[in-house]
C-alpha positions in Angstrom: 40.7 -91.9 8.9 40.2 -91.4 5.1 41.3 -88.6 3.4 38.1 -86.6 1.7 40.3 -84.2 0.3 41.9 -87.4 -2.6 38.5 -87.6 -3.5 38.2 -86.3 -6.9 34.4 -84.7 -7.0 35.2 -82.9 -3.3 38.2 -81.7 -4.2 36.7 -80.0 -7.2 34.4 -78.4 -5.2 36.9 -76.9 -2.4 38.4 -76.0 -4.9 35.7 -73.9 -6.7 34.5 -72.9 -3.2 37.8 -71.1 -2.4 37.5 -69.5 -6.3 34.6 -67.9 -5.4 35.4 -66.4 -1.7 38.6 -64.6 -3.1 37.2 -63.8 -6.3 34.0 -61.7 -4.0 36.1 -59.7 -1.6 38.3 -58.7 -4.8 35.7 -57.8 -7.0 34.1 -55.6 -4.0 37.4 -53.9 -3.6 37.4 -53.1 -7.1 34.1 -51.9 -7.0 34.7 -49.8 -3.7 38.4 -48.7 -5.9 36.0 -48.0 -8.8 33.5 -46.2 -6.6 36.4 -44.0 -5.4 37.6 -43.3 -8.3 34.3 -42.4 -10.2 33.0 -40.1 -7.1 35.4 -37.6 -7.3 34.8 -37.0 -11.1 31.1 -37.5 -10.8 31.5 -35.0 -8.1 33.5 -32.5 -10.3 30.9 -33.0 -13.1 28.0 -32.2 -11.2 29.7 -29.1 -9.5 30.4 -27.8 -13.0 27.1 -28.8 -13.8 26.0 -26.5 -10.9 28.0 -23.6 -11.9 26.7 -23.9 -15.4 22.6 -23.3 -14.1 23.2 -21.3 -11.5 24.7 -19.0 -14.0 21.9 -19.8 -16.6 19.9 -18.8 -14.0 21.7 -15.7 -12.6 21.6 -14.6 -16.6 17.8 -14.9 -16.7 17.4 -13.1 -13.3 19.4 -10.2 -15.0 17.8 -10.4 -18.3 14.5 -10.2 -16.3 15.7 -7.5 -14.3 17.0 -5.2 -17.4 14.1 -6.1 -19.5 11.7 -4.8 -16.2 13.6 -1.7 -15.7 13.4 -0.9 -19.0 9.8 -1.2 -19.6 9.1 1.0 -16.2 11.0 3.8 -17.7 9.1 3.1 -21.2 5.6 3.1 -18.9 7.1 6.7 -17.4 7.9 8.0 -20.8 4.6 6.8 -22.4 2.8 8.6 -19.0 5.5 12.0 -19.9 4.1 11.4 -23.4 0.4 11.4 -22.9 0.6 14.4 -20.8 2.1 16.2 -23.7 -0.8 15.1 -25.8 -2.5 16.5 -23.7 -1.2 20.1 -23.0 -0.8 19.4 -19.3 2.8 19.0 -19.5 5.1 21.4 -20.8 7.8 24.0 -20.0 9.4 23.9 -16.5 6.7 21.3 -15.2 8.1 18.9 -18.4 11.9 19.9 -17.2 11.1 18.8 -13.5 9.2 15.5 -14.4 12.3 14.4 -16.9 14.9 15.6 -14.5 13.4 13.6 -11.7 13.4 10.5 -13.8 16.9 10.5 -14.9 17.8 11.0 -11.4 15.7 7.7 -10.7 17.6 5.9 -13.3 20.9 6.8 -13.7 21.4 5.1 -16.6 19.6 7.5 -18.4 21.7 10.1 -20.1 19.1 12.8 -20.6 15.9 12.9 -22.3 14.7 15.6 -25.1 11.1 16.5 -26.8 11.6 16.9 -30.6 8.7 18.4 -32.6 7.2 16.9 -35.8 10.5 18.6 -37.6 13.2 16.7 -35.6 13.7 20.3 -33.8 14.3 20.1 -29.6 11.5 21.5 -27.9 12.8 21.0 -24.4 15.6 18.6 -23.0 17.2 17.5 -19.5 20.0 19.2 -20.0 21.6 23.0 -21.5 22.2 21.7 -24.5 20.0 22.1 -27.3 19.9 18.8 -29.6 17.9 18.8 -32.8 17.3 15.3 -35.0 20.7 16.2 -36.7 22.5 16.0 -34.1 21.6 12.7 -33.1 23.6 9.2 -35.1 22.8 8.0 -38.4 21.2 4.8 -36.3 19.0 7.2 -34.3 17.9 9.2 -36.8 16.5 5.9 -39.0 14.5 5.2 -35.7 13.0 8.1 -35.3 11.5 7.9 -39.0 11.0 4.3 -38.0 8.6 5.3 -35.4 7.0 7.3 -36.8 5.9 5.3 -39.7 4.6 2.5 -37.7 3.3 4.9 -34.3 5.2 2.5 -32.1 8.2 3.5 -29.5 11.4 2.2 -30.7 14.7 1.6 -29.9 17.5 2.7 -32.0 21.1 0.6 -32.4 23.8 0.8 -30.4 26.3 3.7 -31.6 28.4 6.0 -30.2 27.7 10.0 -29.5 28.5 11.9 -32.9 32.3 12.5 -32.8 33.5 10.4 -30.0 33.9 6.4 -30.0 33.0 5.7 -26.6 31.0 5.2 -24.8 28.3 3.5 -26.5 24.7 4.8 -26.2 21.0 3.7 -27.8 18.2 6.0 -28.3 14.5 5.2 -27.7 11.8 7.4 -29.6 8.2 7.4 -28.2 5.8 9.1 -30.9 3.3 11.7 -30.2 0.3 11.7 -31.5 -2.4 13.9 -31.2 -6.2 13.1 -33.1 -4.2 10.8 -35.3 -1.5 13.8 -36.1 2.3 13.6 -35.5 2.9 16.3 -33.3 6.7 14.9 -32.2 8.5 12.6 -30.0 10.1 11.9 -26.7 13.9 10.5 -27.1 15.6 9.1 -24.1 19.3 8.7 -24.7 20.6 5.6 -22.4 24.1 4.7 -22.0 24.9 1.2 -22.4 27.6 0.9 -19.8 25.0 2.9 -17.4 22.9 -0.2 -17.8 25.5 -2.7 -16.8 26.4 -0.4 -13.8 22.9 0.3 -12.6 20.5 -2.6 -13.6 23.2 -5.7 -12.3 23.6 -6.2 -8.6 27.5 -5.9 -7.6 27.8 -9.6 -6.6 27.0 -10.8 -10.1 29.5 -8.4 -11.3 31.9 -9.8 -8.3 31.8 -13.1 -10.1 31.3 -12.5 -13.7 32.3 -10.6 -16.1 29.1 -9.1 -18.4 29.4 -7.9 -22.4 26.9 -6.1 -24.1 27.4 -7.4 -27.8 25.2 -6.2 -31.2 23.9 -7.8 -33.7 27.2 -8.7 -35.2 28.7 -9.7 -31.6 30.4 -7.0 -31.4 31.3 -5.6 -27.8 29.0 -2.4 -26.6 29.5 -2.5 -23.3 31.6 -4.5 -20.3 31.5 -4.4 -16.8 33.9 -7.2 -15.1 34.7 -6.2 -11.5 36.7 -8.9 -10.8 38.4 -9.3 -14.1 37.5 -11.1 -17.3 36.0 -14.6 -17.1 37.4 -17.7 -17.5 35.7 -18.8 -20.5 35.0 -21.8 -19.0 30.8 -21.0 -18.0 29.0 -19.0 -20.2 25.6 -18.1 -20.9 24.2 -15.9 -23.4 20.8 -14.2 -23.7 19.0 -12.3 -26.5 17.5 -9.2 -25.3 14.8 -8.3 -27.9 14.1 -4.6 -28.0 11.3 -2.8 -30.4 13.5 -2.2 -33.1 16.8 -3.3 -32.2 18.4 -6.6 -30.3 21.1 -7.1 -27.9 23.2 -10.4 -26.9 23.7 -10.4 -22.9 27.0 -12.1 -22.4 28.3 -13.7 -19.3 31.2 -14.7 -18.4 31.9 -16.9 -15.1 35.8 -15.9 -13.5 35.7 -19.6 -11.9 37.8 -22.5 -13.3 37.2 -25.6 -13.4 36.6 -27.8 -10.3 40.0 -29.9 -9.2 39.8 -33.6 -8.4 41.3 -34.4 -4.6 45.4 -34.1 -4.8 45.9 -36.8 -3.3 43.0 -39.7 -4.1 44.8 -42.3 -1.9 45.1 -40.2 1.2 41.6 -38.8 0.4 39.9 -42.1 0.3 41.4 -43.3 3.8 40.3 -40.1 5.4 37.4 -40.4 3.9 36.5 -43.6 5.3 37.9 -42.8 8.4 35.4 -40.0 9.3 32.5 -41.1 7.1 30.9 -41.8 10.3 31.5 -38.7 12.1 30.8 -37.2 8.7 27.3 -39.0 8.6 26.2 -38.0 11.6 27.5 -34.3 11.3 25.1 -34.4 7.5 22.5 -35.6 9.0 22.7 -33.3 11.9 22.7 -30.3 9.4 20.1 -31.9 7.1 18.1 -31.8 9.8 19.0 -28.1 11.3 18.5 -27.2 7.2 15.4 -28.4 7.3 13.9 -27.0 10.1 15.4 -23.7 9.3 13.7 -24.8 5.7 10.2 -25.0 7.3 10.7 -21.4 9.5 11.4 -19.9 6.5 8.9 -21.3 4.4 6.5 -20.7 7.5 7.4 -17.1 7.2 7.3 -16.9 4.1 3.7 -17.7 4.0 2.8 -15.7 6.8 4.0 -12.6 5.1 2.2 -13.7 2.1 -1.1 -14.5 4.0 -0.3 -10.7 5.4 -0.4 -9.6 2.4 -3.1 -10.9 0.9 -5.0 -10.1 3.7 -4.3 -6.5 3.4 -5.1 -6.0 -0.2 -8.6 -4.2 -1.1 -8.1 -6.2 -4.6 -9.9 -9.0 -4.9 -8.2 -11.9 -5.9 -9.6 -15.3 -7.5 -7.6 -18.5 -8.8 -9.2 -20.9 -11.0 -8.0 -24.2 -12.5 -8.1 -24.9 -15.8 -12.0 -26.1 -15.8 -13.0 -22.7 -14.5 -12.8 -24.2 -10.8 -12.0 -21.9 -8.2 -9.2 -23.0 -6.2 -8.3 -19.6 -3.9 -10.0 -16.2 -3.0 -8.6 -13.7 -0.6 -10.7 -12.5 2.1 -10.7 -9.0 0.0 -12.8 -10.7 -2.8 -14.8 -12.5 0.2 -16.1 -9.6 1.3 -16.5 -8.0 -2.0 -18.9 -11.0 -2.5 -20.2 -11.9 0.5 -19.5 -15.4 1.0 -16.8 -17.1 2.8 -14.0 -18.6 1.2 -15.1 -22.6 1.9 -18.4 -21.7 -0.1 -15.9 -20.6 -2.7 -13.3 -23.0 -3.0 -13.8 -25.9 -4.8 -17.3 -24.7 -6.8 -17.5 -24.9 -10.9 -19.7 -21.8 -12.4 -22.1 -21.0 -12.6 -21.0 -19.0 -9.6 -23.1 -17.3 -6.5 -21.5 -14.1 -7.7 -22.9 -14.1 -10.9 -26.0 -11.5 -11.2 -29.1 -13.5 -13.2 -29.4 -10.9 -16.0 -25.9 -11.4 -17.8 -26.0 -14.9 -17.2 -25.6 -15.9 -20.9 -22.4 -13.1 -21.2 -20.7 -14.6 -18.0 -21.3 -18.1 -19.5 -20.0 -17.3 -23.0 -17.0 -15.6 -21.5 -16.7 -18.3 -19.4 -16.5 -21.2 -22.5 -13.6 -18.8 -24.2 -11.8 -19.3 -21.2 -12.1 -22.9 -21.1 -11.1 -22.8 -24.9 -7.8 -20.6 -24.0 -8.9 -17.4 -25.2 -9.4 -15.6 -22.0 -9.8 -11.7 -22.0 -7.1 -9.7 -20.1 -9.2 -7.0 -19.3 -13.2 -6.5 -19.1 -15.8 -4.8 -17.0 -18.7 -6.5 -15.6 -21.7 -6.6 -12.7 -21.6 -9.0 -9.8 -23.8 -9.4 -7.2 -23.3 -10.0 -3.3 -24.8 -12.0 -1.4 -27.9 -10.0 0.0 -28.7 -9.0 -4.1 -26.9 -6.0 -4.7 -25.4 -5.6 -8.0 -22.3 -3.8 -8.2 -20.0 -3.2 -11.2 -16.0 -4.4 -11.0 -12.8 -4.4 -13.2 -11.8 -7.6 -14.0 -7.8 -8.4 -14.9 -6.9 -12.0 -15.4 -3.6 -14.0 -16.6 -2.4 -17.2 -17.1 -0.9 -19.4 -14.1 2.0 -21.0 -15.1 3.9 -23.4 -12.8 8.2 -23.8 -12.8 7.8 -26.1 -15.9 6.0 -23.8 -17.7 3.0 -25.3 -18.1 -0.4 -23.4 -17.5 -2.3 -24.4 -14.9 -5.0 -22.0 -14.7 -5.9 -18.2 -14.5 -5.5 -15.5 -11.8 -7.7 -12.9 -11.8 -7.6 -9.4 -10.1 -11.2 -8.0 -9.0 -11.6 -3.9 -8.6 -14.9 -3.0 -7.1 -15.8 -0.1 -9.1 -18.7 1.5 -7.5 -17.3 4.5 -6.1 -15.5 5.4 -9.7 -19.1 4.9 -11.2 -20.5 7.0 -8.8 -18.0 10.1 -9.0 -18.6 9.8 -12.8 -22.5 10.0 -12.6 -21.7 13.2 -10.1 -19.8 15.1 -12.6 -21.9 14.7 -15.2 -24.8 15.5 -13.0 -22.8 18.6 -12.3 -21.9 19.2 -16.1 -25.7 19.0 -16.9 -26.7 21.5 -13.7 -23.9 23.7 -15.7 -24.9 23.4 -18.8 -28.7 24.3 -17.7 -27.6 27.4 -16.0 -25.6 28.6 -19.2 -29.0 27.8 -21.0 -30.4 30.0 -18.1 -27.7 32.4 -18.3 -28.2 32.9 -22.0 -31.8 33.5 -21.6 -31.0 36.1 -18.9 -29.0 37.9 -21.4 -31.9 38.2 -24.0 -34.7 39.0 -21.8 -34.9 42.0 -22.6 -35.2 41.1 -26.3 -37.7 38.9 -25.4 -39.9 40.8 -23.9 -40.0 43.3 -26.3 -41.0 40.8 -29.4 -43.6 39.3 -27.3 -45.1 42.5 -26.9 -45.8 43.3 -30.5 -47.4 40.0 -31.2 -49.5 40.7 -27.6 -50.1 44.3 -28.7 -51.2 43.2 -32.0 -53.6 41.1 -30.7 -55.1 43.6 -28.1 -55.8 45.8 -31.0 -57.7 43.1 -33.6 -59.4 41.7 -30.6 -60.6 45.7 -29.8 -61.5 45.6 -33.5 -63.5 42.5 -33.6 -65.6 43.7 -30.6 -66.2 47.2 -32.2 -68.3 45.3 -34.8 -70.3 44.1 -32.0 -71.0 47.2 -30.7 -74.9 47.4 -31.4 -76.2 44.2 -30.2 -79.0 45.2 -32.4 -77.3 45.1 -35.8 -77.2 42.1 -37.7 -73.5 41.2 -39.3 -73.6 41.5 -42.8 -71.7 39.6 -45.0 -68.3 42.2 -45.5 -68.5 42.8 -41.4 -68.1 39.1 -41.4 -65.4 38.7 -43.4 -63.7 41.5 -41.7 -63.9 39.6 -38.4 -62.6 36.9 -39.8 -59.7 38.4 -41.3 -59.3 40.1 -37.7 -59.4 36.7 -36.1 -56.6 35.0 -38.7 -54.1 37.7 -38.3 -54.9 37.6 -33.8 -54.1 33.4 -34.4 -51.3 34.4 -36.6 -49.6 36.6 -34.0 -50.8 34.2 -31.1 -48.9 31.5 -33.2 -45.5 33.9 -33.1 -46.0 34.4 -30.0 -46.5 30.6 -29.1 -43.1 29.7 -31.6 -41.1 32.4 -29.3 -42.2 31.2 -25.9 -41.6 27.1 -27.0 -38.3 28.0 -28.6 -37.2 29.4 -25.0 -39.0 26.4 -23.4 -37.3 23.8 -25.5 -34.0 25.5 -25.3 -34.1 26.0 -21.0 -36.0 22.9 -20.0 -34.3 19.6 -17.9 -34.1 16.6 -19.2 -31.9 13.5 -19.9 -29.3 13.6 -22.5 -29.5 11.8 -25.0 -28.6 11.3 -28.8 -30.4 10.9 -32.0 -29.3 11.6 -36.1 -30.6 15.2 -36.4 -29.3 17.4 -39.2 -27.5 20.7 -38.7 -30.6 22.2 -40.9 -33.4 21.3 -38.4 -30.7 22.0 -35.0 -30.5 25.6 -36.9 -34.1 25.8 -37.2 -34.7 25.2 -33.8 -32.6 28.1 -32.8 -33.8 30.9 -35.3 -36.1 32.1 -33.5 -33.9 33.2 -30.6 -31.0 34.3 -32.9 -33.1 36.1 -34.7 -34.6 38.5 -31.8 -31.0 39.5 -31.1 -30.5 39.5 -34.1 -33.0 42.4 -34.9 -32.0 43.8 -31.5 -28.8 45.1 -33.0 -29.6 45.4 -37.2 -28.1 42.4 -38.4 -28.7 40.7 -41.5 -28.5 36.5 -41.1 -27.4 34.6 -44.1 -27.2 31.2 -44.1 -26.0 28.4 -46.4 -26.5 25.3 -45.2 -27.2 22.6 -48.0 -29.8 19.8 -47.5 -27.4 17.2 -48.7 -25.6 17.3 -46.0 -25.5 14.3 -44.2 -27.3 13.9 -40.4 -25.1 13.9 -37.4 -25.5 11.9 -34.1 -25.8 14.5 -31.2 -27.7 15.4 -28.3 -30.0 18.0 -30.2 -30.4 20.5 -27.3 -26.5 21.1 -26.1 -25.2 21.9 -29.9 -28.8 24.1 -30.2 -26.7 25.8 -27.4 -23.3 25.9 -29.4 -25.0 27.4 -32.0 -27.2 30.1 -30.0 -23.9 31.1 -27.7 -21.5 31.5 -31.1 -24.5 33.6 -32.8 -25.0 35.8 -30.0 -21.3 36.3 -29.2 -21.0 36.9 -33.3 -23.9 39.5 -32.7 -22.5 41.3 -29.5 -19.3 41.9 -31.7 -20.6 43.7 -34.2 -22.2 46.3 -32.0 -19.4 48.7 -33.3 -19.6 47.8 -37.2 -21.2 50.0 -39.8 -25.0 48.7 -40.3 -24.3 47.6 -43.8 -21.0 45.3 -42.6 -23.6 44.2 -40.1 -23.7 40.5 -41.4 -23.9 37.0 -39.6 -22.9 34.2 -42.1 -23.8 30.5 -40.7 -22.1 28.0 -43.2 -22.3 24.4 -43.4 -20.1 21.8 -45.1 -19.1 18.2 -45.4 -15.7 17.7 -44.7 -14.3 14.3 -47.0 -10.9 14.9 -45.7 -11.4 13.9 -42.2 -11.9 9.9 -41.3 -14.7 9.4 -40.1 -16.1 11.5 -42.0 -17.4 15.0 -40.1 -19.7 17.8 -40.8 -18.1 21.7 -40.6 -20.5 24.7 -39.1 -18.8 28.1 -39.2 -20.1 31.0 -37.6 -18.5 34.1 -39.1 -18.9 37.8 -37.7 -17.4 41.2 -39.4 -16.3 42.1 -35.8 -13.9 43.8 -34.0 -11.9 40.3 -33.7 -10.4 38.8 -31.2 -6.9 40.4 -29.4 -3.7 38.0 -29.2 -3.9 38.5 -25.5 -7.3 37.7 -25.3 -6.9 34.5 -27.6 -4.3 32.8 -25.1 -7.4 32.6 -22.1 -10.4 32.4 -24.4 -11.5 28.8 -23.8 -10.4 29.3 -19.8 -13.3 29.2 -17.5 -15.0 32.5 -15.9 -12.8 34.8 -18.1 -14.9 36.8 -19.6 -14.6 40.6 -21.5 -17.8 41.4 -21.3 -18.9 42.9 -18.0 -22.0 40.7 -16.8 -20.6 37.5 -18.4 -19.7 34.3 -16.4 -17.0 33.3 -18.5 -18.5 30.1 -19.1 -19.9 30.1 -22.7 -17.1 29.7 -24.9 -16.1 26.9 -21.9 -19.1 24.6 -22.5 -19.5 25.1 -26.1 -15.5 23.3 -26.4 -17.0 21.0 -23.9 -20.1 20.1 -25.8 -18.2 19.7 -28.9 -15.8 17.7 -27.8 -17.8 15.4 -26.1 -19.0 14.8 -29.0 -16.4 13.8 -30.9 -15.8 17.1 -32.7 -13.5 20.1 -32.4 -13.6 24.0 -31.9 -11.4 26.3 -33.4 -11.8 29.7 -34.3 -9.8 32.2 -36.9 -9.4 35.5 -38.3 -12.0 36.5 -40.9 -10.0 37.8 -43.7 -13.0 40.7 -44.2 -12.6 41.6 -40.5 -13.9 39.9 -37.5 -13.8 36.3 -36.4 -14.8 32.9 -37.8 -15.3 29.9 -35.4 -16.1 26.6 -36.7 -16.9 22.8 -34.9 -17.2 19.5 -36.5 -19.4 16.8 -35.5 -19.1 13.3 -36.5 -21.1 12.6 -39.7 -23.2 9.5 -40.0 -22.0 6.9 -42.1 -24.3 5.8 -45.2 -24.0 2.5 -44.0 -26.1 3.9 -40.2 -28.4 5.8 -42.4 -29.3 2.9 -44.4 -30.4 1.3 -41.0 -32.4 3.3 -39.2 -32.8 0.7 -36.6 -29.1 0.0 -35.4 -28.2 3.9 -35.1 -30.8 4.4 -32.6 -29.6 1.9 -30.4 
């Protein structure tokens, strides 16, 4: 037999042949060796990898948790705040509301109202704590704010005389018709915030710093010891006037590779079976639990939804609508597939604000959506009904926008209980008017009867003169009659003045606004001041220049300001010596004030007003005189102030009482178009 293996070309390629099967199982042992060897570290890496986000991302969720308590104590304080504005909250009602909030955040050390002078008005606490008494950091916040009329936090710093712990100070400023009238300053303590505003199991595993601007420690909390320096995070928290650095610290080391990588290997390979099956086992048990859970989760959701009387509306980022609840549904009338899916113009939409809904509609599109607006829909069957629109930005885990949310109030029943109460202000304002009329009947009827009595008698006159139907009128008997029958239209003509001045002043109608000036409003009223006026001797003197620029009112309810202050001027005088017997009606322009505003005073030589009785004076149904309802003074500080003016009244330095209201003046530029103030 020959011998294939002395052949030269086969034995090269036996030979090569058996290269290459040793050389594959050794290079895929190295690989496997390399395998092992890289896993564990890869392993190690993407555990600390882990640690590292999950604490990123434990950081933000505190940061976001801080930052919200925060701002719902600022919405609390801002709400304490307006009620002082106000007058509604003050005293033992102002004591309750504080002490009830730092009792809802403990962090809070106590909270103290400081006038316009940095003096304590009322606090939480015994303690009485004016501006001085506050830190030099505090003190520059509290001018900060108010210069710039925005809430601020102060820095970090410790009470006055200790050097722990450390505390920060936030000032709200009060303002009241664009006057400083104070602030709110809520002391917190910066280890309170640690210890209330982060959960215990963060704190279990961290260790938290507060640090300032210069990274300087404020406040720690590290239940379980300090960290390991080995994760970290940090996080600006940006405050209105001051900044803090959230610190954390992670008490893990580093992961450890396996002790023993030999040993670890074969028992690795030895139950990677067992192991594989057992994974996929729980992947599969994680998953399902996965999908119960996220099956819950949507249930409740869907619940939720379903239970709000908000109506709420999703659209993409070409205005398509891609959800509604079933509260907007039926807000709307149509079903949610007619819904879902459409581009506007919408069903919704009422015809006659087409063009705003469209405009609106293309800022959106461009970006520039508005948070908050008021608009009509209509429902299916036609009905137009007016809702409260709030949308925001959808922004998905990448954050990238991917369309807007809106919330949907239906707002009929607020529009409704406002168009009762004015109803019901008008039907009191008419009976005042009434009321006021009531009070000078008397008066009334008394200077009617001279006009009516004066022309009974040139009426019995004129018909004397036509006592012989035989006589011929010469020409002096004519002129005599007509003399007779100029003065009976003259006093027909008073008469007429008196009874339309009452029948302007008491008559229904729908309020409304137009530039009037305080000249003609006072001539309007003259009439009837001046009957009670003569009632009780007193003199009228008026100095109202025609310069003055007109104001924008509703003529007949400040005619009714001005008739109740005259009469009430009037009344108290009854007691006066005739000759200090004097009514002065001034008017002025006040340049001060912006916008500019127009001043009436009504000053009386009086018997003045009491200090006791000047604490209930505006109050409604008190009253000091014995038939009065106690509502004049009431409506008049109503009627002013709904139009945009105030009343105040003073001592008259000659004896008695001056009261003066302001009224809005109209600007040159309005006056200059006739046109655009009366719309």
């Amino acid at each position: 037999m020959k011998d294939y293996a002395s052949i030269p070309v086969l034995k090269d390629f036996i030979k090569r042949h058996q290269v290459w099967r040793w050389f594959l199982p050794v290079l895929l042992m190295l690989l496997f060796a390399v395998i092992l060897l890289w896993l564990p570290w890869q392993a190690q890496r993407m555990e600390a990898n882990d640690r590292q986000e999950q604490l990123i991302a434990d950081t933000l969720w505190v940061e976001q948790t801080i930052r919200f308590q925060l701002g719902r104590t600022e919405e609390s304080l801002q709400q304490i705040g307006k009620e002082i504005v106000a007058n509604t909250l003050h005293g033992e009602k102002f004591v309750d509301r504080i002490t009830t909030l730092i009792r809802n955040n403990r962090e809070l050390n106590r909270i103290v109202w400081l006038d316009k002078n940095g003096n304590s008005v009322e606090s939480s606490d015994d303690t009485v704590l004016d501006l001085k008494n506050f830190p030099a950091a505090s003190q520059a916040a509290f001018e900060r704010t108010r210069k710039t009329r925005h809430a601020q936090y102060s820095l970090p710093a410790p009470p006055p005389g200790l050097s722990s712990p450390m505390q920060m100070d936030y000032h709200l400023p009060l303002y009241s018709e664009n006057q400083y009238i104070g602030s709110l300053v809520a002391t917190y303590s910066l280890p309170g915030i640690l210890e209330q505003m982060i959960p215990w199991w963060f704190a279990q595993e961290n260790e938290i710093l507060l640090l300032d601007n210069n990274d300087l420690p404020v406040a720690q909390r590290a239940a379980a010891g300090p960290g390991r320096n080995v994760y970290t995070h940090r996080r600006t928290l940006d405050l209105p006037g001051s900044s803090l650095i959230l610190r954390t610290n992670s008490v893990k080391s580093a992961p450890k590779l396996l002790p023993n990588l030999l040993v670890g290997s074969v028992v690795a390979l030895s139950i990677g079976l067992l192991w594989s099956l057992a994974a996929l086992w729980r992947d599969t048990s994680r998953r399902l639990a996965a999908e119960g859970a996220l099956r819950q989760e949507f249930t409740f959701r869907k619940a939720m939804e379903n239970s709000l009387l908000t109506g709420l509306r999703a659209r993409d980022m070409q205005g398509r609508v891609t959800y509604v609840n079933p509260a907007f549904c039926q807000m709307v009338g149509f079903r949610a597939e007619e819904l879902v899916g459409k581009i506007p113009p919408m069903p919704y939409w009422a015809p006659e604000v087409m063009e705003t809904y469209e405009e609106r509609f293309s800022k959106v599109l461009a970006g520039n959506v508005t948070p908050r607006f008021e608009t009509i829909f209509q429902r299916r069957n036609g009905e137009r009904f007016p809702v409260m629109v709030f949308e925001s930005p959808l922004v998905d885990d990448n954050g990238v926008q991917t369309g807007w949310m809106g919330s949907i109030l239906d707002i009929s029943d607020l529009r409704r209980a406002e168009d009762l109460n004015r109803l019901q202000q008008e039907k009191l304002e008419a009976s005042a008017r009434l009321v006021s009329m009531g009070e000078i009947a008397s008066t009334l009827a008394h200077e009617l009867n001279q006009p009516l009595a004066a022309i009974s008698s040139y009426t019995a006159g004129a018909l004397n003169l036509f006592g012989d139907p035989q006589k011929t009128l010469t020409a002096s008997d004519q002129a005599s009659l007509k003399s007779v029958l100029e003065k009976v239209n003259t006093q027909a003509q008073r008469a007429g003045h008196i009874i339309r001045s009452v029948h302007a002043f008491i008559k229904k109608r729908e309020s409304a606004r137009e530039p009037v000036t305080i000249r003609t409003l006072w001539d309007n009223v003259l009439p009837l001041v001046e009957l009670q006026a003569r009632q009780y001797f007193v003199s009228i003197q008026t100095q109202i220049p025609a310069s003055l620029p007109p104001v924008v009112v509703d003529a007949t309810l400040v005619e009714q300001v001005l008739l109740n202050l005259t009469r009430n001027a009037i009344e108290a005088m009854q007691g006066t010596p005739a000759e200090r017997r004097i009514l002065r009606v001034i008017a002025a322009n006040d340049l001060n004030e912006r916008p500019h505003k127009v001043v009436v005073s009504i000053i009386d030589q009086g018997h003045g007003i009491s200090a006791q009785v000047q604490e209930s004076l505006f109050s409604p149904f008190f009253s000091t005189k014995p038939q009065g309802m106690g509502m004049g003074l009431n409506i008049c500080r109503t009627t002013v102030e709904f139009h945009g003016g105030t009343l105040t009244h003073e001592p008259n330095p000659q004896g008695g009482t001056i009261f003066r209201f302001t009224l809005p003046a109209l600007e040159k530029s309005m006056q200059d178009a006739p046109a655009l103030a009366s719309q």
